[in-house]
C-alpha positions as CSV (number, residue, x, y, z in Angstrom):
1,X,0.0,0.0,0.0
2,X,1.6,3.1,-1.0
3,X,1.5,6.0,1.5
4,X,-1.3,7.5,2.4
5,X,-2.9,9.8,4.6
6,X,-3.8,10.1,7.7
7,X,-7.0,10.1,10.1
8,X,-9.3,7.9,9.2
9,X,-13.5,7.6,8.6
10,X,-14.8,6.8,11.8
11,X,-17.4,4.4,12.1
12,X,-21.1,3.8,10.7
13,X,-23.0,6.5,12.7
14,X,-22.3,8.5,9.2
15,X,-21.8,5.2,7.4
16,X,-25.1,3.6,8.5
17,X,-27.6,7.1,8.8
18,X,-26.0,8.1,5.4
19,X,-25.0,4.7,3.5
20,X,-21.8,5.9,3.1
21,X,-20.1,2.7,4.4
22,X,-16.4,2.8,4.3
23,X,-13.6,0.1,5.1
24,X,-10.0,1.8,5.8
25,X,-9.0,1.5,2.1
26,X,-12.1,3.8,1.3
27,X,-11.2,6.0,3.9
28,X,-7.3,6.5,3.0
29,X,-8.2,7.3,-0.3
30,X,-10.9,9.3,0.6
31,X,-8.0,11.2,1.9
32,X,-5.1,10.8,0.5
33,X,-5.1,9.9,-3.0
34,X,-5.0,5.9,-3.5
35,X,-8.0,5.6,-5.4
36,X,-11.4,6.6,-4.9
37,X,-13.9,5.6,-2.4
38,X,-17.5,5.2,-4.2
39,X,-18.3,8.3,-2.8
40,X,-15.9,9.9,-4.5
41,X,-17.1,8.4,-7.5
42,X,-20.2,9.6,-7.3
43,X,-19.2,13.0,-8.0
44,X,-17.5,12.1,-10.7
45,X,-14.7,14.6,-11.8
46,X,-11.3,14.5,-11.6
47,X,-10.7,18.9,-10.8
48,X,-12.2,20.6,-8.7
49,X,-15.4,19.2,-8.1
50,X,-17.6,22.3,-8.2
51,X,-15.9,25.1,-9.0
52,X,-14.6,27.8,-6.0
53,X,-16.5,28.5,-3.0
54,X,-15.9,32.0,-3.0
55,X,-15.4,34.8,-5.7
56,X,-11.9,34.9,-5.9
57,X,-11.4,37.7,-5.2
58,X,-8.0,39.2,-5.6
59,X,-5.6,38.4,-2.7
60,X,-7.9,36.1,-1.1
61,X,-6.3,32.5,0.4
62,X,-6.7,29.9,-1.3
63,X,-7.7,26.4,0.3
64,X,-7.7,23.1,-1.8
65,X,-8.9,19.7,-0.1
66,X,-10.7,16.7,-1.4
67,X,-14.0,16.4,-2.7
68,X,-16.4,13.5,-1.9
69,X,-19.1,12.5,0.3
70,X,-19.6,12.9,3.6
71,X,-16.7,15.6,4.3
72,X,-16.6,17.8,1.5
73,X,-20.0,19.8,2.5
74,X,-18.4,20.5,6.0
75,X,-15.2,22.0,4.5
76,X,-17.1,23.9,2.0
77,X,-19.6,24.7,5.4
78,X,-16.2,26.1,6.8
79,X,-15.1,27.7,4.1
80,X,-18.7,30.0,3.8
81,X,-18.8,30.4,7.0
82,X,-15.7,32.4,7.6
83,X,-15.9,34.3,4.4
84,X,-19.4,35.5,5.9
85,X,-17.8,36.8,8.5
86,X,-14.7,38.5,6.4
87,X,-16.0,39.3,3.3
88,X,-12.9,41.5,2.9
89,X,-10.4,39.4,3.6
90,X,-12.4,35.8,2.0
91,X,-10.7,32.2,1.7
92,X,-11.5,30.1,-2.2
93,X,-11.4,26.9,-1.5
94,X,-11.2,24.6,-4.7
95,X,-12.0,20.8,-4.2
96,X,-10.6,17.7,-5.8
97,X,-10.8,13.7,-6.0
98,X,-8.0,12.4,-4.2
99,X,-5.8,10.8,-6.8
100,X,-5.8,14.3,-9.0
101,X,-5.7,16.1,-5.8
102,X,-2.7,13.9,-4.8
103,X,-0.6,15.2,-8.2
104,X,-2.4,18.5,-8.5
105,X,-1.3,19.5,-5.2
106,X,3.0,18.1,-5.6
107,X,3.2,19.8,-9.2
108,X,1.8,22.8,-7.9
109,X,3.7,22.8,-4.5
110,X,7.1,22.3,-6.8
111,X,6.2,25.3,-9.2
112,X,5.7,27.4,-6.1
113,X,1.9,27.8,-7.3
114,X,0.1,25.8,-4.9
115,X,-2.7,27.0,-2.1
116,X,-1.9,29.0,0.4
117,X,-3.2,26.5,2.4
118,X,-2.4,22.6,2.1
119,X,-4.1,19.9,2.7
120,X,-2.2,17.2,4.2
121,X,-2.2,14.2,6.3
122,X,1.3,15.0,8.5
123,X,4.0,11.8,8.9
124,X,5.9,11.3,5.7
125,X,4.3,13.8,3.5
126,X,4.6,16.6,5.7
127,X,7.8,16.1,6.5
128,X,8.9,16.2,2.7
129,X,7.3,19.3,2.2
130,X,9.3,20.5,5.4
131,X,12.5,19.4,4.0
132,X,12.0,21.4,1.0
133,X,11.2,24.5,2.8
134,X,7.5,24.3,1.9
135,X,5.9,25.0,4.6
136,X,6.1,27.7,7.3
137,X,7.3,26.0,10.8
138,X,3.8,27.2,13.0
139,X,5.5,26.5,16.6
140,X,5.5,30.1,17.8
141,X,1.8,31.0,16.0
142,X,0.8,28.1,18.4
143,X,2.8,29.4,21.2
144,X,1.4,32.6,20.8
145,X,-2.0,31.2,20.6
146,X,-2.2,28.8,23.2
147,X,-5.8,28.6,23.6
148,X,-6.6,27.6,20.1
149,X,-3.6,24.8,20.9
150,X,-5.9,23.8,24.0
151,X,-8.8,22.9,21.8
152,X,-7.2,20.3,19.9
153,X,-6.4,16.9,21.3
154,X,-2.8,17.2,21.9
155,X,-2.1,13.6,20.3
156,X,-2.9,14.8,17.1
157,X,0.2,17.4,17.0
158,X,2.5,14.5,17.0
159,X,1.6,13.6,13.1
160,X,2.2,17.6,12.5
161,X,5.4,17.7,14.0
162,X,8.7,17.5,12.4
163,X,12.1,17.7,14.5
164,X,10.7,19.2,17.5
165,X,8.9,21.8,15.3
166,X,4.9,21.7,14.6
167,X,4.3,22.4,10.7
168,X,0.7,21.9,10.2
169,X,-2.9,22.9,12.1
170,X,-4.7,19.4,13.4
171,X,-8.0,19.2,11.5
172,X,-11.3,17.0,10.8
173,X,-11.6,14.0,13.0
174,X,-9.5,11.3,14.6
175,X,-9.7,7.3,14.3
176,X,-7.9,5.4,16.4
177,X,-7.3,1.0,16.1
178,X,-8.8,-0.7,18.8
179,X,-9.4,-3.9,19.7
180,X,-12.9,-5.3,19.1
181,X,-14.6,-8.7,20.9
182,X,-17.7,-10.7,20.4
183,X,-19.3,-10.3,23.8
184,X,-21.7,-13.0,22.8
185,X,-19.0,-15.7,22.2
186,X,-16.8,-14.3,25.0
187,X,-19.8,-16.0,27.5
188,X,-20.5,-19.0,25.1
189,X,-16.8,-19.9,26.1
190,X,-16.7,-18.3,29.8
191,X,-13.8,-16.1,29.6
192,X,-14.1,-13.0,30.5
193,X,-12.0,-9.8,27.7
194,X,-8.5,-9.6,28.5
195,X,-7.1,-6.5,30.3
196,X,-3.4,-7.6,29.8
197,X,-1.2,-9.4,26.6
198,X,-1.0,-12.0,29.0
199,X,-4.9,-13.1,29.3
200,X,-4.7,-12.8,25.4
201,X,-2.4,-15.7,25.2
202,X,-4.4,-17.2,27.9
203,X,-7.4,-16.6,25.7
204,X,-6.1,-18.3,22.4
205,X,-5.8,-21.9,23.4
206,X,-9.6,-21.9,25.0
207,X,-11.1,-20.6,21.7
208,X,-9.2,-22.7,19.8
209,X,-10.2,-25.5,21.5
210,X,-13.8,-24.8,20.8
211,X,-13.5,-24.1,17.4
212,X,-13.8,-20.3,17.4
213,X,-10.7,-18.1,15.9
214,X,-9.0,-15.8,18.8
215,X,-8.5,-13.3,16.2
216,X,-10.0,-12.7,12.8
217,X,-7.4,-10.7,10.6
218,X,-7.5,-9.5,7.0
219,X,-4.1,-10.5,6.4
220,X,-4.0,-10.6,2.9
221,X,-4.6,-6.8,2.9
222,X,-1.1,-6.2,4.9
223,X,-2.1,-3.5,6.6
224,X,-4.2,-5.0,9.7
225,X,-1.2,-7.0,10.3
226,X,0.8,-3.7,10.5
227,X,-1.5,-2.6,13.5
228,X,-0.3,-5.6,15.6
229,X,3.2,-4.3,15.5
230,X,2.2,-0.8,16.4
231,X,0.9,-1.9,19.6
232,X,3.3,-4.3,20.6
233,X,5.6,-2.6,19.7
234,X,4.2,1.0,21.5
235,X,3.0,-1.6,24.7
236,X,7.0,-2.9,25.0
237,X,9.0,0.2,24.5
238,X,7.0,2.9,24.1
239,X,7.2,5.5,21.5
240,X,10.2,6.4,21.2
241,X,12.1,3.5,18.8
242,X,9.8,4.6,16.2
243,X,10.2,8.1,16.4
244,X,14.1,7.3,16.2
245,X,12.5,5.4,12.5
246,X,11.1,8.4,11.7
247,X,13.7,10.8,12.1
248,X,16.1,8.9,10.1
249,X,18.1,7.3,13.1
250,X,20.6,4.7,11.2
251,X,19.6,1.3,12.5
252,X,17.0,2.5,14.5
253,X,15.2,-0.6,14.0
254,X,17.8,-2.8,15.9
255,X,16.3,-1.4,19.1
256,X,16.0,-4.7,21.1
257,X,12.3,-4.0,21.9
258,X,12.1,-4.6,18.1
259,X,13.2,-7.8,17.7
260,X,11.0,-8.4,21.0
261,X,7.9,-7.2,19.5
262,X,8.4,-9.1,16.0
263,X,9.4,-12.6,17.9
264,X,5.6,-12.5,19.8
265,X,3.9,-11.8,16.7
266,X,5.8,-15.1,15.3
267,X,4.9,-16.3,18.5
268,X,1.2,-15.7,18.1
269,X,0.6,-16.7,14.9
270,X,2.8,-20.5,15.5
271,X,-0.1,-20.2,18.5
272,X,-2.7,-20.4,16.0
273,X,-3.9,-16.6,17.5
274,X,-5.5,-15.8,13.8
275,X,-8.2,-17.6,11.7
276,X,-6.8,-20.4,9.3
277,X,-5.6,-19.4,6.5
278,X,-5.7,-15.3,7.5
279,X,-2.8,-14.7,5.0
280,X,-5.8,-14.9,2.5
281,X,-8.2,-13.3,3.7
282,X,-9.3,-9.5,2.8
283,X,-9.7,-6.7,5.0
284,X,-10.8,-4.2,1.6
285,X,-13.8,-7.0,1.5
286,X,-15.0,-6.9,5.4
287,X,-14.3,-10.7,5.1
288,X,-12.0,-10.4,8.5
289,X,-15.2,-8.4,10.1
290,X,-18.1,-10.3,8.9
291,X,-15.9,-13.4,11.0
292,X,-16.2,-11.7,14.5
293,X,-20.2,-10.6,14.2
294,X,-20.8,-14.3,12.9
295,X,-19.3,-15.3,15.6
296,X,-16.6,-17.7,13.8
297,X,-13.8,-15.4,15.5
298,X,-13.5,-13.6,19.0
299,X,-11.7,-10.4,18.5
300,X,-10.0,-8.3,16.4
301,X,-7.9,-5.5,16.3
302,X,-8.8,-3.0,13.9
303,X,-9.4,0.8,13.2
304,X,-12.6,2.4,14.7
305,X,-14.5,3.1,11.2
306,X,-15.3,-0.8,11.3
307,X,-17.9,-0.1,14.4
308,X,-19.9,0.9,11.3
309,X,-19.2,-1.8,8.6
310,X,-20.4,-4.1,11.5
311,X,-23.3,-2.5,12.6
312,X,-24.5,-2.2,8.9
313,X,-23.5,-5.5,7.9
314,X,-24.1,-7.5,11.2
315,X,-27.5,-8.0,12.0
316,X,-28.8,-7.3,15.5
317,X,-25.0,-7.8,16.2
318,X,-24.1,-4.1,17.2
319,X,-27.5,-3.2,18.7
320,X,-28.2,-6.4,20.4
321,X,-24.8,-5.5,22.5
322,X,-23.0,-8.0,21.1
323,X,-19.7,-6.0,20.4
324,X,-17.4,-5.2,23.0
325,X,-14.3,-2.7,22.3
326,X,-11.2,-1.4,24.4
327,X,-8.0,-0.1,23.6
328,X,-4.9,-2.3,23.1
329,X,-4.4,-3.4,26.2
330,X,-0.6,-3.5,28.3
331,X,2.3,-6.1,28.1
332,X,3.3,-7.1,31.5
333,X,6.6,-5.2,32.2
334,X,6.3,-3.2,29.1
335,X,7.3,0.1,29.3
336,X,4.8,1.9,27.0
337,X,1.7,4.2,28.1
338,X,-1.6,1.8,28.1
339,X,-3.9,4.7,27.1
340,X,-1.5,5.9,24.1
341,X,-3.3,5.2,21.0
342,X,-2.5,4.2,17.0
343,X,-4.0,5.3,14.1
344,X,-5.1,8.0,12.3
345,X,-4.7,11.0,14.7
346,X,-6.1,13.7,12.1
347,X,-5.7,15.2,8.8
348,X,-4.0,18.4,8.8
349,X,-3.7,22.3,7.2
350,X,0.0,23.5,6.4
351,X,0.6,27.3,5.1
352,X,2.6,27.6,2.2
353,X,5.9,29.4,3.3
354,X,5.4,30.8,-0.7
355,X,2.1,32.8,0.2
356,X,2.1,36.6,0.2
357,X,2.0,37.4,3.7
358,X,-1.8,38.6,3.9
359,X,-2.7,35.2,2.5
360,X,-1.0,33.4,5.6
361,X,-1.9,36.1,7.8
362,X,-6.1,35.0,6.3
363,X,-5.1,31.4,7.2
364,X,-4.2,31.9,10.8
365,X,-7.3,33.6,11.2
366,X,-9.5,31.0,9.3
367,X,-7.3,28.7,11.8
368,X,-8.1,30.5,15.2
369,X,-11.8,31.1,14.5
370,X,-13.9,29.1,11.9
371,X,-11.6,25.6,12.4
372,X,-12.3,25.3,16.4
373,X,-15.8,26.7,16.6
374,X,-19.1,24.9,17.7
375,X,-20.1,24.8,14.3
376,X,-17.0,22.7,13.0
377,X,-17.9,20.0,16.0
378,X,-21.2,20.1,14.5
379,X,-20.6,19.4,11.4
380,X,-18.2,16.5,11.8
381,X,-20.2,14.9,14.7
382,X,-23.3,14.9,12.5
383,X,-21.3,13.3,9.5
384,X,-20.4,10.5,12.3
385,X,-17.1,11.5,12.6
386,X,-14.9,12.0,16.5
387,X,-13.4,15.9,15.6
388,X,-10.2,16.6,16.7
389,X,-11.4,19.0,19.3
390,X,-11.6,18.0,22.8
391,X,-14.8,20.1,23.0
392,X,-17.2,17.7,21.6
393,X,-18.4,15.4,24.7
394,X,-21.6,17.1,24.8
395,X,-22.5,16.8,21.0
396,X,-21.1,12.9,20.9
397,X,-23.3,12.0,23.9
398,X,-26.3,13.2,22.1
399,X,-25.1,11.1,19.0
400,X,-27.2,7.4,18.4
401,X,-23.5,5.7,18.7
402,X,-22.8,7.6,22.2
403,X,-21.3,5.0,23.8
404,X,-19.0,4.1,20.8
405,X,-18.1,7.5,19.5
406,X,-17.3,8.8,23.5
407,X,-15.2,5.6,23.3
408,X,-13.3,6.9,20.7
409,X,-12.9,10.4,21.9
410,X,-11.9,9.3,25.2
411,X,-9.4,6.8,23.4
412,X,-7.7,10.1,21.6
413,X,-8.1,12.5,24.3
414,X,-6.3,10.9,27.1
415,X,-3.2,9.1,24.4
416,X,-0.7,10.8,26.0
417,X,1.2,9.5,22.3
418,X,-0.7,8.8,19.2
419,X,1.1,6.4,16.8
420,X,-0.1,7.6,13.4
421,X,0.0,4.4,11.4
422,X,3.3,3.4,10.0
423,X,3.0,3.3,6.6
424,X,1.5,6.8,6.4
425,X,4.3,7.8,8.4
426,X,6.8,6.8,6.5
427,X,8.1,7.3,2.7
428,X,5.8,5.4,0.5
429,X,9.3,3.3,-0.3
430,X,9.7,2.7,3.0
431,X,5.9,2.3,3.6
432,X,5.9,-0.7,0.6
433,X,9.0,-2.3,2.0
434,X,7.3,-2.3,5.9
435,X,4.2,-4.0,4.5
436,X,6.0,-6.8,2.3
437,X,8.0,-7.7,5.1
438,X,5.0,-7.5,7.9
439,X,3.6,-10.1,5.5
440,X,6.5,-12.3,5.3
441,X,6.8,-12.3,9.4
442,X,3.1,-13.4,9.5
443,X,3.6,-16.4,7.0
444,X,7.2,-16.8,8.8
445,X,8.9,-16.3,5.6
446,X,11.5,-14.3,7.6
447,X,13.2,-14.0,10.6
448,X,12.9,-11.2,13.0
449,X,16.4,-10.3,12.3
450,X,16.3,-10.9,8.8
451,X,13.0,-8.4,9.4
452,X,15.4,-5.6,10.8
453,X,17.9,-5.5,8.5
454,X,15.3,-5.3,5.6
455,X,13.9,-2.4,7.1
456,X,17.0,-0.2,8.5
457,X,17.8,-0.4,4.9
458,X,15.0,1.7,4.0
459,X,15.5,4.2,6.9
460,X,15.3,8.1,5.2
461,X,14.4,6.4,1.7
């Protein structure tokens, strides 16, 4: 899977009110550019998909995001809504499908023409633009505007932060992986959810035995297979051997915790902890979802837009109670934060460090204001989204999904760390390399070791 962006669609609230159903390949290219989700389709185009949202006007700032059901009517929402309140100083925002948005926005970016503002989705991409000098570094804006830093969930900065410095304004919603359970199948066997890695290897054996998958996995898809090393790896050691990967440590993979981390998941799958034959199996399809509401499978660890897929595709699964979700939960004697969190942690807005000065000085504003007012929480908590504003409890508890979506929030809000997703995080060469070889350690095709010298040769590609 090539890079892709960040944040993910929530759930189902959205993709079951709406119909707008979406499984995390829908959702990255929904948002970054991998292909587009059937919403996108719908509209149809491959520019801008209707034109500006404001007149133009001369030395206005310009916005460009993606186009597509549910999120492009709250961005164009956004958009109105500040240029309502500063007709003289307006933003146009132009919208695009994500693949031509993906090669609109890099050709324009390198011929020093692009937006004033840029969509992004932080990790590897922002830290490109960074490298090339841009973007402008936003640490002291935020410094000097603390309180509009206070209403964000401070785990999303981490995706918009490069060297120390923060390079991009957290935006949209947050999705988090969590780990799901069949509550049902959970008391057919008598076992109660685990609350440490060690009941999960407890666990595995007494499912087993009664025929029932521990785990269901997609594993044919790479990526859900990805999420297992996040969290043991984050549970083990923390966060900081992959932030050493992501700043371009030499060898930063030969941390020991590594090597740790990538002998259990050997351990679990020689364990029989997945579904037979999970190398095979699709995650793009549901096929690893539709096994825990059937009931063939007791958990799975996945990202929290599949709440959704499974309550619009399981039955009387979802609202009979039947699904049970918590984060990740801790390794005994690990050293990493049980309530940090992996995932999508937001998509983000960058300033181009090549806009006239008025121009940025429109997108701070359009920052401070519009981007963390009540109606912005609105708008993405009706669409079924989790914003990436802390100050949305109220609105979520009023949602149909309240216990789910406070879930969530609660999940992002208190991750003192927020893993964005690896292979969004990294160069989409090193991204490719980290899923090949995730799926070679699952079929134990390779050794751990032979695992970390594939990847610290890919380190700053």
């Amino acid at each position: 899977m090539n890079q892709q962006p960040a944040s993910t669609r929530s759930f189902p609230e959205a993709g079951v009110e709406t119909e707008t159903i979406m499984n995390r390949r829908d959702f990255l290219r929904l948002n970054v550019g991998v292909g587009a989700a059937a919403t996108l389709a719908a509209c149809g185009s491959s520019g801008p998909s209707g034109g500006s949202d404001s007149s133009g006007a001369e030395g206005a700032a310009t916005y460009w995001a993606l186009s597509g059901m549910p999120s492009e009517p709250i961005r164009r929402a956004a958009v109105d809504r500040f240029n309502k309140a500063n007709p003289d100083t307006p933003i146009t925002g132009s919208y695009f499908q994500n693949d031509a948005y993906k090669q609109k926005i890099k050709t324009a970016i390198g011929a020093g023409e692009g937006p004033s503002m840029i969509f992004n989705w932080g990790g590897g991409g922002l830290k490109s633009y960074v490298e090339a000098g841009q973007v402008d570094d936003l640490t002291g804006w935020f410094g000097e505007n603390a309180a509009v830093k206070d209403k964000i969930i401070p785990a999303s900065f981490g995706a918009a932060t490069v060297d120390g410095k923060i390079y991009a304004m957290p935006v949209e919603s947050v999705t988090p992986i969590v780990l799901f359970y069949n509550k049902k199948v959970f008391e057919q066997v008598g076992v109660q959810p685990p609350q440490t890695y060690g009941d999960i290897l407890d666990l595995v054996p007494k499912f087993n035995a009664q025929g029932i998958a521990p785990f269901s996995m997609g594993g044919q898809s790479r990526w859900p297979n990805m999420m297992w090393l996040e969290f043991l790896l984050d549970r083990t050691a923390g966060s900081d051997v992959f932030n050493r990967v992501f700043a371009g440590e030499k060898n930063a993979w030969s941390d020991p915790a590594v090597l740790t981390m990538l002998t259990m998941v050997q351990d679990l799958v020689k364990a029989d902890g997945f579904q037979k034959g999970f190398s095979s199996t699709t995650a793009d399809s549901n096929a690893d979802q539709a096994l825990l509401y059937t009931g063939k499978a007791a958990m799975m660890v996945h990202g929290t837009w599949s709440y959704g897929i499974q309550k619009a595709n399981g039955g009387d699964f979802v609202s009979s109670g039947g699904l049970g979700f918590m984060n990740f939960p801790p390794i005994d004697g690990g050293k990493g934060d049980p309530g940090n969190a992996v995932g999508n942690p937001g998509q983000y807005l960058s300033i181009s460090s090549k806009a006239p000065q008025a121009q940025k000085d429109i997108a701070k504003k359009y920052f401070s204001t519009t981007l963390v007012d009540d109606e912005e929480v609105k708008g993405w908590v009706g669409a079924g989204y989790v914003p990436t504003l802390k100050d949305s409890a109220a609105q979520l508890a009023s949602s149909p999904n309240a216990d789910f979506l406070n879930f969530v929030h609660e999940t992002a809000v208190n991750a003192k760390t927020f893993q964005q997703s690896w292979d969004q995080a990294l160069s989409p060469t090193a991204a490719e390399t980290l899923l090949d070889n995730i799926a070679k350690l699952f079929q134990l095709q390779i050794s751990p070791q032979q695992w970390v010298d594939s990847m610290n040769g890919v380190i700053g590609k």
